[in-house]
Each structure stands twice: as C-alpha cells, then as structure tokens.
C-alpha positions in Angstrom: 7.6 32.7 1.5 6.0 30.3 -0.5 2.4 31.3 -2.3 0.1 28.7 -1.3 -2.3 28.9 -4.1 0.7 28.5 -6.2 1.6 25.5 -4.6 -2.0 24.0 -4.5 -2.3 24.6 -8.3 0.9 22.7 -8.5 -0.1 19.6 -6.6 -3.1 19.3 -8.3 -1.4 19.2 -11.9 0.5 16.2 -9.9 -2.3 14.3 -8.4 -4.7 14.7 -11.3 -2.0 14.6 -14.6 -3.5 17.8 -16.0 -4.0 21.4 -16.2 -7.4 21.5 -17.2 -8.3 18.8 -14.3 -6.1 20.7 -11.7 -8.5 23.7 -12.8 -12.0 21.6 -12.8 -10.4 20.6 -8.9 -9.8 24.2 -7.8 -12.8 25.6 -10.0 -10.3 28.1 -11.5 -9.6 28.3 -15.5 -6.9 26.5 -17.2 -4.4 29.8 -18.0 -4.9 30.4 -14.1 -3.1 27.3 -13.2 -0.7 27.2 -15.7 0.2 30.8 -14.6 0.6 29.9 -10.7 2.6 27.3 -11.8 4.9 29.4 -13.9 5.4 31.9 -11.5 6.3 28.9 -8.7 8.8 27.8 -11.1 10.4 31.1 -11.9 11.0 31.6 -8.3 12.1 28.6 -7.4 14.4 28.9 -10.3 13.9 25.3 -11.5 11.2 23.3 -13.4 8.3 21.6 -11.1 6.6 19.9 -13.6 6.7 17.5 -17.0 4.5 18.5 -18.9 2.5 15.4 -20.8 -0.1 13.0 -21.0 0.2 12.5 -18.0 1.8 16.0 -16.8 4.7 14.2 -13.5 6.4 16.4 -10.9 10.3 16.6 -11.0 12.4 16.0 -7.7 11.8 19.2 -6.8 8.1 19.3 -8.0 7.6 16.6 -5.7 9.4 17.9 -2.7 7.1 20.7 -2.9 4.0 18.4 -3.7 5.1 16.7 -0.3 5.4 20.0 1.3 1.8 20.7 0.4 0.3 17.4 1.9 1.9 18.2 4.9 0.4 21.3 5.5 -2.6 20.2 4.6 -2.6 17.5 7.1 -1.2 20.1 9.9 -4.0 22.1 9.2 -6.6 19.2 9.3 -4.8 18.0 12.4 -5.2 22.1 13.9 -9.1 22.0 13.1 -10.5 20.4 16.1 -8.6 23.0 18.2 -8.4 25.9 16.8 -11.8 26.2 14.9 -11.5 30.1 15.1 -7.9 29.9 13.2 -8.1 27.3 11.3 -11.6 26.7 9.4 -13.1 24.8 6.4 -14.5 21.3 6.1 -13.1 20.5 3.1 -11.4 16.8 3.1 -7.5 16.6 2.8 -5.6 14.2 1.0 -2.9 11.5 2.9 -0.6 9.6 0.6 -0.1 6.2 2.7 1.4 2.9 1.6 -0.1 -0.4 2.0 0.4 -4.0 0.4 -1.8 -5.6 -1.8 -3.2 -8.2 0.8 -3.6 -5.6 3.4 -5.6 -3.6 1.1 -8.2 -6.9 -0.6 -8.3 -8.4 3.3 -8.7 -5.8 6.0 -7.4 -2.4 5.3 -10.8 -0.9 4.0 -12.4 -0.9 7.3 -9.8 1.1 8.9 -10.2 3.9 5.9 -13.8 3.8 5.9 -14.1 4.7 9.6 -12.2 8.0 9.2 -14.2 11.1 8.3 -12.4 14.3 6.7 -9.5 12.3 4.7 -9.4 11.3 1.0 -6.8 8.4 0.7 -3.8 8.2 -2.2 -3.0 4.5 -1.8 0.1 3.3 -3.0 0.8 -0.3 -3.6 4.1 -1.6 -2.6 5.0 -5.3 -1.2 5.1 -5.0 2.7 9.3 -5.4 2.8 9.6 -1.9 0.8 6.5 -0.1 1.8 8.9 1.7 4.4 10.9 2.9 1.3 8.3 5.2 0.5 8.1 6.7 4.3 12.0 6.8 4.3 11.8 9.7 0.9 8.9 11.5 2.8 6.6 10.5 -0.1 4.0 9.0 2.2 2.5 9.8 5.3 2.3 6.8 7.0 2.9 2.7 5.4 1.9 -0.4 6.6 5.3 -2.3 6.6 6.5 -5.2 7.7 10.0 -3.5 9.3 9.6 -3.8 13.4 12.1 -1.1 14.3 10.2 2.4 13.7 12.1 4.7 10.9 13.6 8.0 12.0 11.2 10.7 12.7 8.1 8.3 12.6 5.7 6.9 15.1 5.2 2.9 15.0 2.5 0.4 15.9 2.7 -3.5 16.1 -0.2 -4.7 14.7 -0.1 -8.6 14.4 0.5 -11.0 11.6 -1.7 -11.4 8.6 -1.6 -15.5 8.0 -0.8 -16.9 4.7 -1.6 -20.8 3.2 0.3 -22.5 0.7 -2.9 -23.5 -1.4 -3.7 -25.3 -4.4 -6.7 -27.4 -6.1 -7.1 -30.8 -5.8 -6.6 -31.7 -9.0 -3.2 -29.9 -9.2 -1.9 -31.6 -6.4 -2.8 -34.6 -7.9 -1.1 -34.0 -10.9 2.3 -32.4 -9.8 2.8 -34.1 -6.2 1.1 -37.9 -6.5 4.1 -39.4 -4.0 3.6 -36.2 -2.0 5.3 -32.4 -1.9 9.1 -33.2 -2.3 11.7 -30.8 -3.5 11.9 -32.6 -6.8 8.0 -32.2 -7.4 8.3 -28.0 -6.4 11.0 -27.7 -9.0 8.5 -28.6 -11.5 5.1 -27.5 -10.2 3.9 -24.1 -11.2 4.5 -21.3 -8.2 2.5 -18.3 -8.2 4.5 -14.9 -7.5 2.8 -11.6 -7.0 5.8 -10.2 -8.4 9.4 -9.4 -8.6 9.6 -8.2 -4.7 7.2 -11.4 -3.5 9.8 -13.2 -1.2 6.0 -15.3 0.1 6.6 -18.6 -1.6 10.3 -18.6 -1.0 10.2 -17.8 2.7 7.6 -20.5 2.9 9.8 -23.3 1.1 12.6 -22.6 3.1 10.6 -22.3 6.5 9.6 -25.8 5.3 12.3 -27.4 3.6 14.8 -25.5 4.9 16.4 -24.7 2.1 15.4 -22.2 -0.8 14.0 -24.2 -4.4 13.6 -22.7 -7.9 10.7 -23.0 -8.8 8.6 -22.2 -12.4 6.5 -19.1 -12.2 3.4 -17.3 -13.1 3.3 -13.8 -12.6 0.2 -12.1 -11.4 0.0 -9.1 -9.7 -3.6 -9.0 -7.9 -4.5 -10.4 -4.6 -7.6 -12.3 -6.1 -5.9 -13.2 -8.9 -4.0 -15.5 -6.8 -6.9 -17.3 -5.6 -8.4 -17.5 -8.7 -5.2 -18.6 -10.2 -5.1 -21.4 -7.7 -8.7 -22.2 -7.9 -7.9 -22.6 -11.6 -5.4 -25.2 -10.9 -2.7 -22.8 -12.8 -0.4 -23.3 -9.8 0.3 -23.0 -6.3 0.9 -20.1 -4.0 0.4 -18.4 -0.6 -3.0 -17.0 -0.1 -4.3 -14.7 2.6 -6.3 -16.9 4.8 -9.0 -14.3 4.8 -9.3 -14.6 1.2 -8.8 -18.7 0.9 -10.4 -19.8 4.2 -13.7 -20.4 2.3 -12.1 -22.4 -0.5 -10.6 -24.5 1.8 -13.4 -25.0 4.2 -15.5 -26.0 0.9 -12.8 -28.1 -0.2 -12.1 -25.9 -3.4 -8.1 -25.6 -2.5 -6.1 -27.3 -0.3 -2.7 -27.0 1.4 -0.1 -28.4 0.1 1.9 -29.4 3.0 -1.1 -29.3 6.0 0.0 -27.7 9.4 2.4 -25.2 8.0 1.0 -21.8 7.6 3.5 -18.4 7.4 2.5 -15.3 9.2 3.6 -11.7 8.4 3.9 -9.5 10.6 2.6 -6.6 10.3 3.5 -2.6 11.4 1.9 0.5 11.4 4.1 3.8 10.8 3.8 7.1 10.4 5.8 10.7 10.2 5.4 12.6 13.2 5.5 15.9 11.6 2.0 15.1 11.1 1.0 13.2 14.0 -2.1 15.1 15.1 -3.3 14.6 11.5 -2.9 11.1 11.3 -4.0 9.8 14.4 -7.4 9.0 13.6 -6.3 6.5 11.1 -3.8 5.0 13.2 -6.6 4.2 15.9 -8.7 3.2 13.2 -6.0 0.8 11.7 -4.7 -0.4 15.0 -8.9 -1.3 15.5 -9.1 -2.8 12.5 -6.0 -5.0 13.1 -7.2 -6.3 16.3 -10.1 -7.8 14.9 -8.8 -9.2 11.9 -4.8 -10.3 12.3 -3.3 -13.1 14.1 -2.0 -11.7 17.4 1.4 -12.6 18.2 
C-alpha cells in the first residue's frame, strides 16, 4: 500500500521545485519531507526525484505525481456525497491543457466559475494538447482532435475564429498590387511557434497551395497583436483579441472575407469524471457564449 503522506510530500517537491517550499505547503519541516521522500523511494526501489534548482520528478516520480492528482480529484469528486467519509475543504489541484488563445480569449471565465479547484495550466498548441491527456499527465485538454481519446469523456465546443491581420501601413508596403503569392514570400509572417500550423492552414485554405514565408517568432497571444499593430508582420489573430483594432481601423485583413475557424474540443479522463465535471459545465458555458457555433 502506498503511504499517502509520503506521496503528498512527493508531489509537492514536484509542483513547487523544492524541499523547503514542499514543507512551507504542508507546514511540516524540511528533514520531514526529505525523509517521506526517502522512504517512498526505498520502497519503490527506484529514484522519484532530481534533486536541483529546480528539484523534477523522474518517469516514475511522475507516475506517482499523477497517481496523487487523481486521488485527489476522486476524493474532491466523493465530497458532495459522502460528507461523513470523505471531509475537508481544502482546494485540490487539476493539471489541464489549454492553448495560448483559449487561455488570453475565453478560457478564464470557465476557471473562475469553479469553486474548490486550483488550476496547473499547461500551454500547448491546440493539435498536441491531446498528447498530454494521451501520457495521463493531464486531467482534461482543450484540443482540437474531434474523436474522443481512449478512456476520456469529450465535448464539441465550437470554433474559435481567427483573422489574417495586419496594419495599414504594412500592407501598403509589402502588398501595393495586392496579396499575391510572390508578395507573401517576402512579407514578414508571424508564428507563435514551431507547432503553429495557423498561417499555413490559412494560405493554403486561400491559395490553395502551402507558401514559405519569412518569420518572426513570438510566443504570446498579445504579442501577436501587438506585433501586428506594430507593423512587424502579419498573422492570424483571435477575433476576440483583434476585433477592436479592426473596427478602429488599427489592423486590417489582408485578404477581406476569409476568416479560419478552429474548432475546438473539450476532453477529459473518466477516472476522474465526478471530479471534473464542474469544469466541463463551466467550460462548455463559457464556450457557448463566446465561440462560433458550427
């Protein structure tokens, strides 16, 4: 049987990088923790945890971090049941993944309107969040893969709309007879990064073929808008987050008429269902009242 004050002690050397932070979180000392997590190691037989600056969980570390969030959600999901079992009001933490727009545009709302849960947000583009749900290291990811993964719950949600935008002035400058293919092979794209398929998707949904473009790099959601509001280059910006700009006249699109919508998916590991279903109303709400519905 595992000791579960073992196995808290370890998952708060994960989440919070330290030993003496992982105490300050349980209110224990120091040599406490770093004895729970010596015994969990010698019985496992195996090391659980790099120690650094910052101390990271090996593979089996974090199949047992894993293993600890997900009793921690059963229990949170048992609470409302079985109040005379299952006590205690403090929140518990869920590990979800979400991409970047998501998160600037409309995601907040849904987190904000669920008591009892601290969030762990990780970032990932919306064609890999389901990556993460795949290895078990998250809970539940927004994604944009339709077909739900094995063992998980999954929820259309609609599209989030994206516009290829740009300043005035820069579209002055790079397309004066107009956006041709020769013009976009030497107009500066924007790319969130390495995984952002956005601008490519959109050239070839317009084009119909893919171009090469030159790129800036820049990994933040209002960076991008900025970026274009700058007149750095051009790139495909939530509407939520341009739709001012272009109503003011700010940015523009590049090509009128010829927006590209994402959809969007909800997903979630069953094993913790009960847990999680408040946030899934809550993003399902959310999602309603602020995606395109298709």
């Amino acid at each position: 049987m595992i000791d579960y004050a073992q196995l808290a002690a370890l998952a708060a050397v994960v989440r919070t990088g330290s030993f003496e932070k992982a105490a300050e979180h349980l209110n224990v000392t120091p040599s406490a923790i770093s004895q729970r997590v010596k015994l969990l190691e010698e019985r496992s037989g195996q090391v659980l945890v790099i120690r650094g600056q910052p101390c990271t969980a090996t593979p089996a570390g974090a199949r047992l971090c894993r293993h600890a969030q997900e009793v921690s959600l059963l229990e949170h999901g048992l609470r409302d049941d079985l109040r005379g079992v299952v006590s205690g009001d403090t929140p518990v933490t869920i590990r979800i993944a979400v991409n970047a727009d998501s998160l600037a545009t409309w995601f907040i709302p849904a987190m904000a309107a669920v008591d009892g849960l601290l969030f762990d947000v990780v970032l990932d583009d919306q064609d890999h969040s389901a990556e993460w749900l795949k290895r078990g290291d998250v809970s539940a990811a927004l994604t944009s893969v339709s077909h739900p993964i094995q063992g998980c719950g999954s929820r259309s949600l609609g599209a989030l709309r994206y516009r290829a935008t740009a300043n005035p002035d820069f579209v002055r400058r790079w397309f004066p007879e107009g956006v041709t293919e020769d013009a976009l092979r030497r107009a500066p794209c924007l790319s969130f990064n390495e995984k952002d398929e956005l601008q490519a998707r959109w050239l070839k949904q317009v084009f119909g073929r893919r171009i090469t473009t030159p790129v800036h790099w820049l990994p933040s959601s209002q960076a991008f808008v900025d970026a274009a509001l700058a007149g750095l280059g051009w790139g495909m910006n939530p509407e939520h987050l341009a739709g001012r700009h272009l109503r003011a006249g700010d940015l523009v699109e590049i090509v009128p008429g010829q927006p590209q919508d994402v959809g969007l998916f909800w997903q979630w590991s069953r094993a913790v269902e009960p847990a999680v279903k408040p946030l899934t109303e809550a993003v399902v709400a959310a999602a309603r009242a602020a995606l395109v519905q298709v």
